[in-house]
C-alpha positions as CSV (number, residue, x, y, z in Angstrom):
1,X,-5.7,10.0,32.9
2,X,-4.2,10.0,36.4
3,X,-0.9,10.2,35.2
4,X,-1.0,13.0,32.7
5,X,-3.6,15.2,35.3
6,X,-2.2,14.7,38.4
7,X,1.5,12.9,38.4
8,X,2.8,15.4,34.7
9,X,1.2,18.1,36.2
10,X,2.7,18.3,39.5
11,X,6.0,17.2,38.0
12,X,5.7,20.5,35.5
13,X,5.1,23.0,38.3
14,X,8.4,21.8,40.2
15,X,10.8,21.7,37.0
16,X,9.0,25.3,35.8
17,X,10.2,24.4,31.3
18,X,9.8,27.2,29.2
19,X,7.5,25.0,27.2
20,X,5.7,21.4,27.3
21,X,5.7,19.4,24.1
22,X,4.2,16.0,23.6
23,X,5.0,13.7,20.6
24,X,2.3,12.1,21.2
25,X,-1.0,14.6,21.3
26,X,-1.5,13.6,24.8
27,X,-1.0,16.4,27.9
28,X,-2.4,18.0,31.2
29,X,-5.8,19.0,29.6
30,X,-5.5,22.2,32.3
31,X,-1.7,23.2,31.6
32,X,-0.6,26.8,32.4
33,X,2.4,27.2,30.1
34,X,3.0,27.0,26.3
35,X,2.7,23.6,25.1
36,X,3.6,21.6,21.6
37,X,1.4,18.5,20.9
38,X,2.5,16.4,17.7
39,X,-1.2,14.8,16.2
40,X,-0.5,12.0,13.9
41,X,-4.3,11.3,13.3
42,X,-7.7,11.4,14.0
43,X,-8.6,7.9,13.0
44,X,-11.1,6.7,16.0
45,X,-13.4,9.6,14.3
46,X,-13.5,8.1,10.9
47,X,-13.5,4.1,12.1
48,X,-14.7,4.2,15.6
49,X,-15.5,0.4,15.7
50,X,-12.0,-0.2,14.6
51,X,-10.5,0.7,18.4
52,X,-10.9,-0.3,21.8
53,X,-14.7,1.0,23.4
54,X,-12.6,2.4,26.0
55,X,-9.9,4.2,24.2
56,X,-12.1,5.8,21.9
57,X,-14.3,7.3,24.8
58,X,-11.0,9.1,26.4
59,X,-9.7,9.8,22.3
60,X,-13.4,11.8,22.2
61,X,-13.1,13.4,25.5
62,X,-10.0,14.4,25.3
63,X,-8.5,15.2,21.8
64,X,-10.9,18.0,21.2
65,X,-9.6,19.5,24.9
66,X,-5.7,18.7,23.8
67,X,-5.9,20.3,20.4
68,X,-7.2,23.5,21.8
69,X,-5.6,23.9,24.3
70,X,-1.9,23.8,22.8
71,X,-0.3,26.8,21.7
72,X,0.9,25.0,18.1
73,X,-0.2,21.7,16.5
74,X,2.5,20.3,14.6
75,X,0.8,17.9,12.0
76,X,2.3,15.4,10.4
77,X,1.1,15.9,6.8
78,X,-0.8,18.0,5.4
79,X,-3.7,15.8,5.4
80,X,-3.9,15.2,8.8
81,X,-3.9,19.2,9.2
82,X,-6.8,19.7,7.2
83,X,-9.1,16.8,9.3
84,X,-8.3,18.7,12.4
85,X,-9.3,21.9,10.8
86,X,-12.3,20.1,9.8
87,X,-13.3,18.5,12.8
88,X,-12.2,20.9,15.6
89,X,-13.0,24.0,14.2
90,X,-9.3,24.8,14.4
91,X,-7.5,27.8,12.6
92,X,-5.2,26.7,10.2
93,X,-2.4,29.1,11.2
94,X,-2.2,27.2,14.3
95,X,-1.2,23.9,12.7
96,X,2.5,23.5,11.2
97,X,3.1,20.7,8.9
98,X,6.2,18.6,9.7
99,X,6.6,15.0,7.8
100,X,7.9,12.4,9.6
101,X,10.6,10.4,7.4
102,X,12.7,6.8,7.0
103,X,14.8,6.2,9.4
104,X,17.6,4.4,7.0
105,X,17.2,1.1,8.6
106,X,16.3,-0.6,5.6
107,X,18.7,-1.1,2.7
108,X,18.3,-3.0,-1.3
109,X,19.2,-6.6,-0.8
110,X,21.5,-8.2,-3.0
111,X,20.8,-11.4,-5.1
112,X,22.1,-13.4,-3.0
113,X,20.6,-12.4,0.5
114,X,17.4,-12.4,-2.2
115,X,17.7,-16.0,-2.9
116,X,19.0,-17.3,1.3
117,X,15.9,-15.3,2.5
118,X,13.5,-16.4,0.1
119,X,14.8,-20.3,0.9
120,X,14.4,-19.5,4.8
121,X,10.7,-18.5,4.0
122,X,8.6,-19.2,1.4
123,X,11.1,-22.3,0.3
124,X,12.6,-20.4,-2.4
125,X,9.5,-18.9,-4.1
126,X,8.8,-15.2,-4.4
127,X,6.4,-13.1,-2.7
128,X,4.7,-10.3,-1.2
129,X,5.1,-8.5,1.9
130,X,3.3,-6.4,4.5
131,X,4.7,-5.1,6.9
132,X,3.0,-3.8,9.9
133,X,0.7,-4.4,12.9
134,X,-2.7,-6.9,12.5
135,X,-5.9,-4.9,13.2
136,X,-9.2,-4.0,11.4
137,X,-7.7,-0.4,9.7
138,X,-4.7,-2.1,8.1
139,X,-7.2,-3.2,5.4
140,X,-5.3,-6.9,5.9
141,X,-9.0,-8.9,5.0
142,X,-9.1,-7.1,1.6
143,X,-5.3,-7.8,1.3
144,X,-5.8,-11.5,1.5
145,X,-8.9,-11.6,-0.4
146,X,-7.2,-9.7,-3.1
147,X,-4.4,-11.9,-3.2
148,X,-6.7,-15.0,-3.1
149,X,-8.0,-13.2,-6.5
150,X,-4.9,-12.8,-8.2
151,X,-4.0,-16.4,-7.2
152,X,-6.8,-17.7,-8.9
153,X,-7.0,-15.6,-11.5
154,X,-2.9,-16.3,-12.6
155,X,-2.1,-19.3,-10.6
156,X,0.8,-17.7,-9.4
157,X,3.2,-19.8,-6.9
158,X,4.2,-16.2,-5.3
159,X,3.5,-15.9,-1.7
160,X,1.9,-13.6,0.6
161,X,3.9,-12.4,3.5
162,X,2.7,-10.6,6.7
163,X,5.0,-9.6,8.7
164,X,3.8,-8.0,12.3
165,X,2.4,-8.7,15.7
166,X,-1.6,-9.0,16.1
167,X,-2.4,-5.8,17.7
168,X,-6.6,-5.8,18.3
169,X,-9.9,-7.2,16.7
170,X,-8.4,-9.7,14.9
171,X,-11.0,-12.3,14.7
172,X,-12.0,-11.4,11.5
173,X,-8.4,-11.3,9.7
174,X,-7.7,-15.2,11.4
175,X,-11.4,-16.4,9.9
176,X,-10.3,-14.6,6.5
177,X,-6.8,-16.2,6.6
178,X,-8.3,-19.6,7.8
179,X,-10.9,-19.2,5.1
180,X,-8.4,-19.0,2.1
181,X,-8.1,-21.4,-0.7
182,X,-4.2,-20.1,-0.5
183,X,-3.9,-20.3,3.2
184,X,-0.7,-22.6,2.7
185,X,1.0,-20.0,0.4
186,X,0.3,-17.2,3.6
187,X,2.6,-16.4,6.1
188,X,2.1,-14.4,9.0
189,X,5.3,-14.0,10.9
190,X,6.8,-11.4,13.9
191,X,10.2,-10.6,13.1
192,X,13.1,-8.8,15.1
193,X,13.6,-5.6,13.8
194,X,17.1,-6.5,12.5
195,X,15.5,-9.2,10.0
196,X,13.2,-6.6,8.9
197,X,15.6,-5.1,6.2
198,X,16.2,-8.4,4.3
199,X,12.7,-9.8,4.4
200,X,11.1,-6.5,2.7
201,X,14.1,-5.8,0.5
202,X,13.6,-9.6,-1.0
203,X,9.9,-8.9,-1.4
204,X,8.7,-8.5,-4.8
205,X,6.8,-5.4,-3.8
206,X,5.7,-4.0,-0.6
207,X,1.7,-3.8,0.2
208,X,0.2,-1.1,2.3
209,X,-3.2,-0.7,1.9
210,X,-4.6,0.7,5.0
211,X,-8.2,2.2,5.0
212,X,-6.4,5.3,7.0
213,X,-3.4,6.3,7.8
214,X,-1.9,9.9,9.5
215,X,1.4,9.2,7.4
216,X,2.4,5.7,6.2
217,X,6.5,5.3,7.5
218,X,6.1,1.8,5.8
219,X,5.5,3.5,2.3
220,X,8.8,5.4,2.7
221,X,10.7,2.3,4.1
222,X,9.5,0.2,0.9
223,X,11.5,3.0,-0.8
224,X,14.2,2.6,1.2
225,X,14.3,-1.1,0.4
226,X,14.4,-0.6,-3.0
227,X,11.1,-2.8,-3.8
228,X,8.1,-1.9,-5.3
229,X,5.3,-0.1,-3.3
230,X,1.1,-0.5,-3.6
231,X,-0.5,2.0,-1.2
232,X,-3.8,3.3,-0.7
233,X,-5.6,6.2,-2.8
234,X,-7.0,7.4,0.7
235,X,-6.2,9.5,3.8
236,X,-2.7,10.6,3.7
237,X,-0.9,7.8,2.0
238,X,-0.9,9.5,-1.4
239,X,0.8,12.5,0.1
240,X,3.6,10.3,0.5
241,X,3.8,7.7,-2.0
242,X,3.2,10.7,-4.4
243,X,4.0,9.0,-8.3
244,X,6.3,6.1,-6.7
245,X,3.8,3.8,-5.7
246,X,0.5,1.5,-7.5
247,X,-2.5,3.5,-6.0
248,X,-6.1,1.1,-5.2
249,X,-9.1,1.7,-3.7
250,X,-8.5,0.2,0.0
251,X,-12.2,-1.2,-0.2
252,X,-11.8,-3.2,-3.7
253,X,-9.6,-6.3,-3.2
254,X,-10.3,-6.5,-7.2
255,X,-8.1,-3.2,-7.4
256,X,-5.5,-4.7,-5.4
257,X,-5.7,-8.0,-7.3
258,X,-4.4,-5.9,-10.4
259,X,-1.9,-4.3,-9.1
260,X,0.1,-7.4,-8.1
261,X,-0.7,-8.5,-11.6
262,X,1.0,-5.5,-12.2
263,X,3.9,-6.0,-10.3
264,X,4.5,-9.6,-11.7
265,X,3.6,-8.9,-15.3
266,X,5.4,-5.1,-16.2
267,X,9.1,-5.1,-15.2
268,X,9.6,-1.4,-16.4
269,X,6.8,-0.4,-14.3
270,X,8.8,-1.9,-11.4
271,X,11.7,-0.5,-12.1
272,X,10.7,2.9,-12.9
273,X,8.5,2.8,-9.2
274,X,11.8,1.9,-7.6
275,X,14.0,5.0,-9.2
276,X,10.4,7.3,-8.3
277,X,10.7,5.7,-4.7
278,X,14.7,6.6,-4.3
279,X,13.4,10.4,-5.5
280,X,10.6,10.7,-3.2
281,X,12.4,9.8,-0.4
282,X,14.7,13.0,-0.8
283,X,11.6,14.7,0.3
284,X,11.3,13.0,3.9
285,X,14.4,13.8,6.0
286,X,14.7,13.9,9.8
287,X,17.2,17.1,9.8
288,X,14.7,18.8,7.5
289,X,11.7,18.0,10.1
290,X,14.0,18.5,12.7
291,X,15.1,22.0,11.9
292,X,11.5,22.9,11.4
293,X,10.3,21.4,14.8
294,X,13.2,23.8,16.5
295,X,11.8,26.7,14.1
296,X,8.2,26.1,16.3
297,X,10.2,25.6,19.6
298,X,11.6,29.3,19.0
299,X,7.7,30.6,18.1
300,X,6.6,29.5,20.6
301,X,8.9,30.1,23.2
302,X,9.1,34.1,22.3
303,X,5.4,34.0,22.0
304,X,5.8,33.1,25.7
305,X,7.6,36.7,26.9
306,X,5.9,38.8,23.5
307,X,2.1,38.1,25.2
């Protein structure tokens, strides 16, 4: 708080820019110039217990103040727009959607980087991935409860790989991993970002089932890696996933039980996710979001000198 009210402020009055903009929502909550913030999401409204006590008492005091007070919101899907309408009594010609997008850093793997990560780390048996941060709205309890049904119910010898640091309240996903009957065919694993690529590309489909997400990069980069996406039929996700990914109920591990049934059992269904995923990701482009961001730069700077 001291930082953005005191220290950004005084910094702003000796530099004197045209306009302020903020990637991140946050800003001086009493600025005097135009100002841009980009809002990814409003989930401490919809899963308060799911965040830090303290966090979510600044997120409440001050998103309402921040969203306001900016001369343009620039969402990041259309989803997201429509919950700050809803919950901040904002107009929607304020709000401009711009999509966030891949950032090409992951690739399809070939058969033989397949096989040489699969030996390095599930000993050469295929599996699932997840990829993302541990905490309470990445949904990872239902994942691992679904997988434990899909074990059981196929005795499959595919593997369940979770791939990210452990972020906050993660007492229940350690009790729900320690409590599996397939805890040895679980792995939960931080990566360096350069390993990332190979580990999701020799996946045989990438699970993201989050109770809420603003966006969902991870959906796109599953496209990117060529594999196989199951996504959640909540919040934002479908927006993005569109017809290239498995859709479940975030709150049913029986839903997401059957879709990696799915994924083992119906090749074509694969494959035709695949091609949809290599289409959809036409529609997520940096330059596109890019041009449109400069297009909201030049608004609001000229709304600057036209008041």
């Amino acid at each position: 708080g001291y930082w953005l009210e005191v220290l950004l402020k005084n910094k702003l009055r000796k530099i004197k820019p045209d306009i302020f903009v903020t990637g991140d929502t946050y800003m001086p909550s009493k600025l005097d110039i135009p100002s841009i913030i980009v809002s990814h999401d409003l989930a401490f409204i919809h899963y308060p217990k799911m965040q830090n006590y303290f966090d979510n008492k600044f997120y409440n005091y001050f998103f309402p103040i921040y969203h306001k007070k900016a001369t343009k919101i620039v969402a990041v899907s259309e989803f997201t727009k429509q919950d700050i309408v809803d919950k901040y009594n904002i107009t929607k010609d304020k709000i401009e959607v711009i999509h966030n997008a891949a950032n090409n850093h992951f690739y399809p793997v070939s058969s033989e980087q397949k096989l040489e990560t699969r030996t390095n780390l599930t000993n050469g048996k295929p599996y699932f991935s997840y990829l993302g941060s541990i905490h309470p709205r990445k949904n990872l309890v239902n994942l691992i409860k679904g997988f434990d049904i899909f074990k059981k119910k196929t005795g499959s010898e595919i593997f369940l790989a979770i791939i990210g640091r452990p972020a906050w309240k993660t007492e229940e996903f350690y009790i729900t991993l320690d409590n599996s009957p397939y805890k040895s065919d679980i792995i939960t694993q931080q990566v360096k970002r350069e390993d990332l690529p190979k580990i999701i590309g020799s996946s045989e489909a990438l699970f993201y089932v989050s109770f809420f997400e603003g966006f969902g990069i991870p959906i796109l980069e599953g496209f990117e890696a060529n594999v196989p996406v199951v996504t959640s039929n909540s919040s934002s996700m479908p927006e993005v996933a569109g017809d290239a990914a498995i859709l479940v109920d975030p709150h049913s591990p029986e839903e997401i039980a059957a879709a990696m049934e799915k994924i083992i059992n119906d090749k074509n269904l694969t494959k035709s996710l695949v091609e949809k995923g290599k289409e959809r990701l036409k529609i997520f482009n940096w330059d596109t979001s890019a041009d449109k961001m400069y297009q909201v730069f030049q608004e609001v700077y000229s709304s600057k000198y036209n008041n």
